[in-house]
N, C-alpha and C positions, 0 to 999 in steps of 0.2 A: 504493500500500500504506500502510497506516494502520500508526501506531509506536506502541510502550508497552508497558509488560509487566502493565498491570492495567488494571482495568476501573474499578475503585473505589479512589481511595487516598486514604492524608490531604489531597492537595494539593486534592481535589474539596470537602473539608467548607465549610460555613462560617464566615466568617472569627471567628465570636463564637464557635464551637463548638472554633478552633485557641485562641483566646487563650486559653478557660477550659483546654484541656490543657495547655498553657505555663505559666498559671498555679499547675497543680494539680502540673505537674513539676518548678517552683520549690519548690514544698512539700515533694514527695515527695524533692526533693535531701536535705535538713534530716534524715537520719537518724543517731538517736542511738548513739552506741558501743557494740559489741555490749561491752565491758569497757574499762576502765583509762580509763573517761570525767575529763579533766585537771579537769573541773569538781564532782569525787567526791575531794577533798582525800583521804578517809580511805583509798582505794584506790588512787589514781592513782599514790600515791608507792611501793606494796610493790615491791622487784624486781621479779616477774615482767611486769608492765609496762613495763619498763625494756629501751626497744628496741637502745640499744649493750650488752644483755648476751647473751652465747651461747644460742639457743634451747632447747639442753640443761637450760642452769643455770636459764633462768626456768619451765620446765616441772619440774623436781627444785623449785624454790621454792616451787609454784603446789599442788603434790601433797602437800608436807609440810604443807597449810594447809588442804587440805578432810578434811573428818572421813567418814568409811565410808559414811554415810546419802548424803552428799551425793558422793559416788562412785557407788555403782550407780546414782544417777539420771542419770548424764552416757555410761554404757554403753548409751544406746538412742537413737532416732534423735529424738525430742522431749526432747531432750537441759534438764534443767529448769535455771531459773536458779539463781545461788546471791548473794540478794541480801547478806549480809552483806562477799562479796569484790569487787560490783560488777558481777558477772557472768549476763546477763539469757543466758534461756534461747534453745537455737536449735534448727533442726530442720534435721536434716542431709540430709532427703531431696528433690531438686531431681532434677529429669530434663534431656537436652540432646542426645537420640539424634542428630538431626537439625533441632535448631533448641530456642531454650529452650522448655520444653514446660509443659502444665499438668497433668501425671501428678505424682502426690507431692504432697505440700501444703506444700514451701518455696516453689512460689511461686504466684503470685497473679496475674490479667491484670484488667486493670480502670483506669478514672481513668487516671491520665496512662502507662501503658502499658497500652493497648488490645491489642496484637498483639505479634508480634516473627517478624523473616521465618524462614519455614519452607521448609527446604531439600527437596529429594528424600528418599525413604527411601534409607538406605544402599543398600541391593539395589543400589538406581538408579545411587547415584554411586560406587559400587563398578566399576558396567561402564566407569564413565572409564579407568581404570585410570592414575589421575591424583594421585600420593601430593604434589603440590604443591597440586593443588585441594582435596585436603582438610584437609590443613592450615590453607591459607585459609577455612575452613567454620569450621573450627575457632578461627580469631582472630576471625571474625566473629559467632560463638555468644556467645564469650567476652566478647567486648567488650557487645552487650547484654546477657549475663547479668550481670555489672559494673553495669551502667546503671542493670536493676532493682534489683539487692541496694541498690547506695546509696541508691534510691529506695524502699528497704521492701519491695518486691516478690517479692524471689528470695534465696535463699540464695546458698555457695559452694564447694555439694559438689554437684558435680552426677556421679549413676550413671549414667555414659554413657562409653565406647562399650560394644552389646552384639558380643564377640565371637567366638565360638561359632561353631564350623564347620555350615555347613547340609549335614548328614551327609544328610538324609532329604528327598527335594521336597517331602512333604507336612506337613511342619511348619508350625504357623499362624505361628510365628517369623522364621522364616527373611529374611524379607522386613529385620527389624531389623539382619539381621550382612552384612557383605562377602564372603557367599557360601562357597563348598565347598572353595576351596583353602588350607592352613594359612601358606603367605607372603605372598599375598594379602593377607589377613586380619590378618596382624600386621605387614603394612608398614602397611594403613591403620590397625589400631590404633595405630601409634606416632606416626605421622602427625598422625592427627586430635587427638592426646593430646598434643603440642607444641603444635596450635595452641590448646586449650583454656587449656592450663597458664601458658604465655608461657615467653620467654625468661631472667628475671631472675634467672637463677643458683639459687638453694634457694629465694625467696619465688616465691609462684606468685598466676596470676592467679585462676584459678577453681582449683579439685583436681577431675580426672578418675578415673573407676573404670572399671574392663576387667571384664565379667561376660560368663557366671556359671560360675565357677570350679567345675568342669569336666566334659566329656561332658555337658553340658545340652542337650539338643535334641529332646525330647518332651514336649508336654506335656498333651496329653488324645487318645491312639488308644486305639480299640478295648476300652475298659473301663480302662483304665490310665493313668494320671495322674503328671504331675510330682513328686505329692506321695508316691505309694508305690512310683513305679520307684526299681530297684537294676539301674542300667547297669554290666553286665559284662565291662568290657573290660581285653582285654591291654597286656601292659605296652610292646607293639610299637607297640599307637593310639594309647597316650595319647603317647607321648615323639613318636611321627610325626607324630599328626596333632592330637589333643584342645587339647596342651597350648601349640603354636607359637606361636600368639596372642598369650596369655598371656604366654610368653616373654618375645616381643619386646614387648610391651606394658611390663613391667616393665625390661627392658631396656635396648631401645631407645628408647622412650616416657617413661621415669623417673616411671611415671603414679605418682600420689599417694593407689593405693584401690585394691582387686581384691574382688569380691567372691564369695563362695561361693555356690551353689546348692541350691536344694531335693532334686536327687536325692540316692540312696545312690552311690558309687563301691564298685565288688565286697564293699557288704556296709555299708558305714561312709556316714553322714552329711558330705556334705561341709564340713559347717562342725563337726564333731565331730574333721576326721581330722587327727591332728598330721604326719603324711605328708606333705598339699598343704599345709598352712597355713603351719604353721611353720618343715616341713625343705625344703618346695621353694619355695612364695615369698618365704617371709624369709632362710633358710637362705642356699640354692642360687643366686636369682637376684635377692637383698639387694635386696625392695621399701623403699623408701625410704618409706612411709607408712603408711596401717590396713588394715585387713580387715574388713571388713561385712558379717552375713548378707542372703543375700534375703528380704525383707518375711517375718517370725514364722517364720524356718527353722526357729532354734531349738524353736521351739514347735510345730513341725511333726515334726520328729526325735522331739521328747517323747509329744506327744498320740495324730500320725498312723503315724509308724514304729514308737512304742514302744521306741526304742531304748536308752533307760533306765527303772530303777524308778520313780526321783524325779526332781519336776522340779529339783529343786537338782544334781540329780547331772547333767541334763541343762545345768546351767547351767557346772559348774563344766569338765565336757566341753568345751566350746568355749573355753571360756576358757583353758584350759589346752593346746587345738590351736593357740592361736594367733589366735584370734574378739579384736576388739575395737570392734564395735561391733553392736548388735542390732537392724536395722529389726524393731520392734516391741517389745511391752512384758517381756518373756521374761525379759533380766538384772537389769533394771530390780527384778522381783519377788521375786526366789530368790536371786540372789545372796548378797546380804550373811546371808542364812542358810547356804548355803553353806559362807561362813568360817567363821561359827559354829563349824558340823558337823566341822571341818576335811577338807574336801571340798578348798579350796582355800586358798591364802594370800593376804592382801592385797597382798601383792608379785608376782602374778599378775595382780592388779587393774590395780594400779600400772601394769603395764607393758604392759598394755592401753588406759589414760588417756595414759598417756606417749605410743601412737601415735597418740592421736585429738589432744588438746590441741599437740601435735608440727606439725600439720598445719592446724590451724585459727591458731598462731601463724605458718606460713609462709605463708597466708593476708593477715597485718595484722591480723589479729582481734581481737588481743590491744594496735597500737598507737594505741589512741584514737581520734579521729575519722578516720573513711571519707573527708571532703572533702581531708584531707590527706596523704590516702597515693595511692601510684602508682596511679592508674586512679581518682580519686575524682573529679575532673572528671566522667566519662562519667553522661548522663541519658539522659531520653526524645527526645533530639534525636541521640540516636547509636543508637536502636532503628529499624527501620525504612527507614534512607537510601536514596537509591536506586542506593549502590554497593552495600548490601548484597544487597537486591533483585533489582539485575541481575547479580550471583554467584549467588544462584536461579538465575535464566535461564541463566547460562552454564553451573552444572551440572546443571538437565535436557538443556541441549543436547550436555551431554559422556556423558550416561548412555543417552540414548536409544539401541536395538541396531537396524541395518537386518538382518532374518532373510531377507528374500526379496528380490529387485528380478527379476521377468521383466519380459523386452521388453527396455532395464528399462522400469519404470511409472511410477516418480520418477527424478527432481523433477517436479511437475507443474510445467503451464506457464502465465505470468498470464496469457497472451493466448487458450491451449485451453482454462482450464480456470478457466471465470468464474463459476461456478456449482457447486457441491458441495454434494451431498447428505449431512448428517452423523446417522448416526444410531447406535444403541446404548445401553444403560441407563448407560454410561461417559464418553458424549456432551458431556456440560454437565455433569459432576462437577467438584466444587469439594473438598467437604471428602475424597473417596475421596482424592483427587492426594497428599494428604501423610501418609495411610497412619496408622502407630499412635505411640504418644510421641509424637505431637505437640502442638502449643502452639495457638493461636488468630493465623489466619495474616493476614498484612499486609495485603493482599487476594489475591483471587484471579484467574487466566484458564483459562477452561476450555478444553476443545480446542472447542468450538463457536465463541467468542471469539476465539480464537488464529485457527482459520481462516477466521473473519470478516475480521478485519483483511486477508486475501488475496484474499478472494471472496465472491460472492451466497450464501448460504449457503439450504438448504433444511431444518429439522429434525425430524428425527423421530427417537424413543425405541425403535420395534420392540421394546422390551419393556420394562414397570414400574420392573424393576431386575433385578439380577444374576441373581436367582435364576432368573429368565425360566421361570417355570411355565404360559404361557400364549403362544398366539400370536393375541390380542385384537389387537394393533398392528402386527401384520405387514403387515398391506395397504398401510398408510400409508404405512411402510418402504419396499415395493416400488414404489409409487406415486413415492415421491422419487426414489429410486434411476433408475427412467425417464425422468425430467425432468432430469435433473442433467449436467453437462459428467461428472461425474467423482463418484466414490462414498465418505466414509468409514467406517466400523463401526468403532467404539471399544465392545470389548468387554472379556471379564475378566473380573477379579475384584473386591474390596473386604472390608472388616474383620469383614462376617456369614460368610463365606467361609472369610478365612483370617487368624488373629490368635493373641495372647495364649488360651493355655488354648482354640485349638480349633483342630487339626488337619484337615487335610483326609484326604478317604475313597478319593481318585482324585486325576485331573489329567489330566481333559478337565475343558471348558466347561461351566458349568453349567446345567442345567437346556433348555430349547429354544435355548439360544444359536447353538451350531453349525448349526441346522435355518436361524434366520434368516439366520446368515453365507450358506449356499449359496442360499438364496431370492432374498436381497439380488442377491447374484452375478451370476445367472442372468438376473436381470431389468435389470441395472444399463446405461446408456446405454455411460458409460467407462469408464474403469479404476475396478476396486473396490482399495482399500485394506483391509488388515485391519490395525487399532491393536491392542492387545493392554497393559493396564494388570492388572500383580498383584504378588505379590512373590515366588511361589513360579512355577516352569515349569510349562506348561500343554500338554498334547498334541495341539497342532493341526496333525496331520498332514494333514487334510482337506484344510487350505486349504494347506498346502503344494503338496498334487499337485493341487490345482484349478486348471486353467489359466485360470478365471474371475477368481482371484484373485491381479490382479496385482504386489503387495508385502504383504511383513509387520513391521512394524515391532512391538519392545519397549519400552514407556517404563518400566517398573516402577511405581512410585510416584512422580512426576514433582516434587512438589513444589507450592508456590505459583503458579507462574507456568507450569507444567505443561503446560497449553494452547497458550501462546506458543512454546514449544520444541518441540511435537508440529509444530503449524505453518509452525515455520520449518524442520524437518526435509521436509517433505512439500514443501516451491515450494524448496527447495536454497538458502537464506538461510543455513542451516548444512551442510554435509556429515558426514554423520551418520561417529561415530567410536568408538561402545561397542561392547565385547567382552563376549560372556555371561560372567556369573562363577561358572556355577554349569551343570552339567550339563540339556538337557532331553530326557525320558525317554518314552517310548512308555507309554502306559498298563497296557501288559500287565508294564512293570516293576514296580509295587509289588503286582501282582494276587496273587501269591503270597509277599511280601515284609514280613514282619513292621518294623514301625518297633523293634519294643524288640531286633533284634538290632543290637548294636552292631558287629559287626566290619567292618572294613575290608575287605580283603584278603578276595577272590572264592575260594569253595569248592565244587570241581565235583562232587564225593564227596558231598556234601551238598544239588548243585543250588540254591550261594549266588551272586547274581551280583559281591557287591560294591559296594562304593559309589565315589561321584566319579568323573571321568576319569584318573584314579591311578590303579584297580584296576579297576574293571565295564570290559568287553572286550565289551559287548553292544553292541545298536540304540539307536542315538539318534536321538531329533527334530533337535536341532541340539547339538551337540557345546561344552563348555566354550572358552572364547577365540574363539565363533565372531564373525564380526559383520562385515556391507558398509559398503562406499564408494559414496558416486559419482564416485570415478576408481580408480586400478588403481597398487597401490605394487609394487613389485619390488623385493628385498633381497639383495643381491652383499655377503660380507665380505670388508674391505680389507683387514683381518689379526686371525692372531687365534695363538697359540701353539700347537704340534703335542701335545708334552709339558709336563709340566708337572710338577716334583719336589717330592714330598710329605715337608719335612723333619721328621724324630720328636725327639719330647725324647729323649734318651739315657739321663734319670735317672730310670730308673722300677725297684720293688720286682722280685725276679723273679717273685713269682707273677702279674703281668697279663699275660692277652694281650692284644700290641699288635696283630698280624697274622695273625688266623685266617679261613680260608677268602679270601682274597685282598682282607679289608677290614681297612683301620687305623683303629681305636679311636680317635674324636677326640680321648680327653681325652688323648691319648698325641703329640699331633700338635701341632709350633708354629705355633696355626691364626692366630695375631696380624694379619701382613698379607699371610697365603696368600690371593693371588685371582687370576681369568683375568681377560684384560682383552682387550677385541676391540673394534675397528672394524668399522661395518657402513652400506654407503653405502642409502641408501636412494632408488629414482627412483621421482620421479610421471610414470609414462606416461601418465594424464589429462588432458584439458582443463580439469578444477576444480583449485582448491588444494583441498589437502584436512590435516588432522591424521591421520598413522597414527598406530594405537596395535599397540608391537610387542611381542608375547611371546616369551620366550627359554626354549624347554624343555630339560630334560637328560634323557635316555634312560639311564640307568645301565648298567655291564656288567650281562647277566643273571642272576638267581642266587633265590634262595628271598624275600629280604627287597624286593628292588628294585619300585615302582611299574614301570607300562606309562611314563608317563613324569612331568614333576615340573616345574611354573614354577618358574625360577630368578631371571630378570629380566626387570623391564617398562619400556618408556619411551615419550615422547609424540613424534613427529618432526613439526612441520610442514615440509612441505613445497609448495610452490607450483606449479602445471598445468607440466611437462615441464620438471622441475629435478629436481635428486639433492641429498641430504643427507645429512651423516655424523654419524654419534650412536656414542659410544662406551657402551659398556657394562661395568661391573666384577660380576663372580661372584666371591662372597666362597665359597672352596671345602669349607671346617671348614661351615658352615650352609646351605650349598644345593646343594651336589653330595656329601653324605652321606646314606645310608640306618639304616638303623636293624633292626637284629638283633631274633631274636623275645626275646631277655630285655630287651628294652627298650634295647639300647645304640647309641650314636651310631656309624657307621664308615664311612670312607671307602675306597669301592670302588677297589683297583687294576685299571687295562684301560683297556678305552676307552668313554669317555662319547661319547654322540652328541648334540649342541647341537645344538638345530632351531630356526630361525625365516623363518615361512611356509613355502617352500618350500625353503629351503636347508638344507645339512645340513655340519656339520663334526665334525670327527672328534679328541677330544682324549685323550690318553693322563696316566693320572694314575699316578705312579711313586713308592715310596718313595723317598728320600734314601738311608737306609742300613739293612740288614738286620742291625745289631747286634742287636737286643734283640727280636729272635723268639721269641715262646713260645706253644704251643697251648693 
């Protein structure tokens, strides 16, 4: 078996062709201070440059020194310079969904950073369900996003992570967030938002943003656009499900940026509503940084919603919700007429600058030269390494979902199975692997490549591309298929399909795809394989009940090295270990199913089924958490608590209720360090080692608010071929065995919860402390 995770890398160039980028990454070190340059006598010495003073006081120093004009030009994302203080203009838009990207125009690929390694789409490293490995995604985004900025290349705002629940399969989105469940979703945004941020107390490495603030997840069905839906949802979705993310994003994450969305919320512009802006993310759950519209929102709410007369008055609206910075030219224009008008005050302003300027000094921005502050080291020799690289690899190989194994059919075997025929429009994909936001990748390995390195390989396309409107290539297909020990179809999807601003109309295959999967089949020597690359669930129930076809594997958006991980999944190099993170649906579920209804919770009076494995109670293709092995875990708990006493604060007004209908009101509850804690051994009766990945569901007592049931907790176990392991688990009880009432309120069910994992079941009893302070 041949090693390496790429086919083409720097180490192959020639050696004139390494020096001149060494050379030019010498250069590109040499970048000059974005402000308070020591060699700028007449600025370097004002306060606010002055790094032993309190970041408060040098931003109050910095505000009382620019004049009004030169205020609204720092309110938009080409934020201009102001050469009289020293202060050269920057542009705050940088992307980092999954690798530094080249979406946005902070940054730049070229000359001495050519690439920068590009991970899986989230989708993918979501199904790890691996809140360690994304973190690590996260230091290592960061650290070349670092490399470029000091080299001129990149900013240090990067709008990234998207986290937005995939309410609906056929969003062309989807593929960008960690899926349909709202803990999920905001363990990895918190996750991935440490590792972006760094460790070092308030100064940060890079500043991450958690978008888009909030219920965004449509954006071009059926005549209806991003830009003039008004998502009507209750105040039970948003607090259960909408908002979770977010939450823990700003919470737990301490991220440094939230940004607001182009929809309306019941009627209001999201970046208009002082509701989510100001009372719940600054308010409520005290972000510690700015707020940014999504690209020209503002100007979207004005032009395309209408939602005000003028556009000053459209300006002075977000400003006033709470908006402090405008991708696009929107504030930048109308503002300072605004004041004028007295629309708004410039202590509005202020304190819209105070959270940008705020954040760009916890940056370094503001202390001189880049070579000498924490991270100034890092260049083009820290882009690309092949630790970085091989974290690629390891998280396709953690994201990958085994959907099927009959017989089973994997692992193939080196000695059966010397010859494979690979075929599919998904085949020898290079740039499909690493999906949308991405950046220009290190190199790449395609799955044709990938399973080269294992076997004699046979290829053929069986169709053009995805769209597969013809069957011109089928024969050829069929013809390998014949000849082969053994058969691949890498089929799917890709970005004409399902992306940004273009939703899908179904979720079957498109176009003759499925005709050739059973062609292939039929005629196939070996075992046929069905690969499966997209970012949205696709309805391949065909080839489920095809006994022709014997495994199905999920890569989603695989990454750089995509190829190499399909590969090594398929000859059992890795033992595949991802869990779906996201429901997949029979086609006949969106047949009657509008995308623009927002609600959750399943309506039979209405013939609604619901969304997620939360609430829809219908047929599924394969069910959220699903995902094989090739060995067999078995899960016994070694202890875990019967009861469990729900202490109430005692000092509460008498008009709240604390205890209605048999649930306690969390904010009424000393949720501090309320949690269950359980032991749970884990054996591998396999002959592989293998990594389980385990889910911990809660079944709530039943009642009108509660889901069918709820992740609570996930962890990674390995475990080694016929040994047992013990993994402890903590459920924090106030945030993850609470439901949530239809007026939107948080409350913990008394009864008994049912904790599920796999197949085991415990049974926990959750009890007030004391029934002083009952009120209905």
């Amino acid at each position: 078996m041949k090693t390496g995770i790429a086919t083409t890398t720097m180490a192959s160039l020639p050696q004139t062709i390494i020096l001149f980028l060494l050379l030019l990454g010498a250069f590109a070190q040499a970048r000059d201070p974005f402000a308070c340059d020591s060699k700028d006598a007449k600025t370097s010495s004002l306060p606010f440059c002055k790094v032993s003073m309190p970041i408060p006081n040098r931003v109050t120093d910095l505000l009382g020194r620019l004049t009004m004009q030169e205020k609204v030009r720092l309110l938009v994302n080409n934020a201009a310079a102001v050469p009289r203080l020293g202060i050269k203009g920057y542009e705050w838009w940088s992307e980092a969904l999954h690798g530094v990207s080249n979406v946005g125009p902070g940054t730049k690929f070229g000359g001495a950073f050519p690439g920068a390694t590009s991970f899986p789409q989230v989708i993918t490293t979501a199904a790890s369900f691996n809140a360690t490995l994304w973190e690590a995604i996260g230091r290592v985004v960061s650290d070349e996003a670092r490399a470029m900025y000091n080299g001129g290349a990149a900013g240090l705002t990067y709008w990234s992570p998207n986290v937005n629940i995939f309410r609906d399969p056929r969003w062309g989105r989807g593929q960008e967030t960690p899926g349909e469940d709202p803990v999920l979703a905001g363990t990895y945004a918190a996750s991935y938002v440490k590792g972006l941020q760094g460790n070092n107390g308030d100064r940060l490495k890079v500043a991450a943003c958690c978008k888009h603030f909030t219920a965004y997840d449509l954006d071009n069905w059926n005549g209806v656009d991003r830009f003039h839906f008004n998502a009507k949802v209750s105040k039970q979705d948003i607090e259960d499900t909408f908002d979770v993310p977010f939450k823990m994003c700003v919470q737990d994450g301490n991220v440094a940026s939230v940004m607001c969305s182009y929809n309306q919320v019941n009627g209001v512009p999201t970046c208009a509503d002082p509701n989510l802006l100001k009372r719940t993310i600054r308010g409520q759950w005290n972000l510690n940084g700015y707020i940014v519209s999504d690209c020209d929102s503002v100007g979207v709410f004005y032009n395309t919603q209408h939602y005000t007369s003028t556009p000053e008055e459209a300006a002075a609206d977000a400003i006033k919700a709470g908006l402090d910075l405008d991708c696009g030219p929107f504030l930048a224009q109308y503002t300072e007429n605004a004041v004028t008008r007295g629309l708004l005050k410039e202590a509005d302003v202020n304190s819209a600058l105070a959270n940008t300027l705020t954040v760009q000094m916890r940056l370094g921005m503001f202390d001189g030269e880049p070579s000498a502050q924490p991270f100034g080291n890092l260049g083009p020799k820290d882009v690309c390494t092949p630790a970085h690289q091989e974290l690629a690899l390891e998280a396709a190989r953690q994201g990958i979902v085994l959907l099927n194994n009959r017989g089973p059919s994997l692992p193939f075997s080196n000695l059966r199975h010397r010859t494979v025929a690979v075929i599919g429009p998904n085949s020898n994909a290079t740039v499909t692997m690493i999906g949308n936001y991405a950046g220009v990748a290190c190199a790449y390995t395609s799955p044709l490549q990938g399973i080269g390195n294992y076997a004699k390989t046979i290829h053929q396309m069986g169709c053009a591309d995805v769209a597969c409107n013809d069957d011109k290539l089928f024969s050829g297909a069929i013809n390998a298929a014949r000849q082969a020990d053994a058969t691949v179809l890498v089929m799917g999807l890709d970005q004409l399909i399902e992306a940004e601003f273009r939703d899908r109309t179904g979720l079957l295959l498109p176009g003759r795809q499925q005709e050739l999967v059973s062609k292939v089949a039929m005629a196939s020597k070996g075992p046929t394989i069905l690969v499966l690359m997209s970012g949205g669930p696709i309805d391949v129930s065909f080839a489920k009940n095809d006994p022709r076809i014997g495994a199905i594997l999920w890569a989603g958006y695989p990454g750089q090295a995509g190829g190499a991980a399909i590969a090594d999944v398929l000859y059992g190099t890795t033992n595949p270990e991802g869990k779906l993170p996201m429901t997949w649906y029979p086609q006949e579920y969106v047949s009657n199913l509008p995308m623009t209804d927002m609600a959750m919770r399943s309506s039979p009076n209405r013939n609604y089924p619901g969304r997620t494995y939360k609430f829809y109670k219908g047929p599924v293709v394969y069910p959220f958490g699903h995902g094989l092995s090739y060995t067999n875990f078995v899960h016994t708990i070694a202890s875990a608590p019967k009861v469990v006493t729900v202490p109430l604060d005692g000092h509460r007004h008498s008009g709240n209720a604390t205890i209605s209908g048999k649930a306690i009101k969390v904010n009424h509850v000393r949720c501090n360090k309320l949690s269950v804690g359980l032991q749970v051994d884990v054996k591998n009766t396999g002959s592989k080692d293998g990594t389980h990945t385990m889910l911990v569901f809660s079944k709530p007592p039943a009642g009108h608010w509660a889901p069918q049931k709820q992740l609570v907790a996930f962890a990674k176990v390995h475990v080694p071929a016929r040994s047992q392991r013990r993994e402890g688990i903590n459920i924090h009880v106030c945030k993850f065995l609470s439901v949530v009432d239809r007026s939107g309120v948080r409350r913990i069910p008394t009864g008994v919860h049912n904790l599920h994992i796999g197949g085991v079941k415990h049974s926990l009893s959750l009890q007030p402390a004391t029934l002083g302070v009952i009120k209905s």
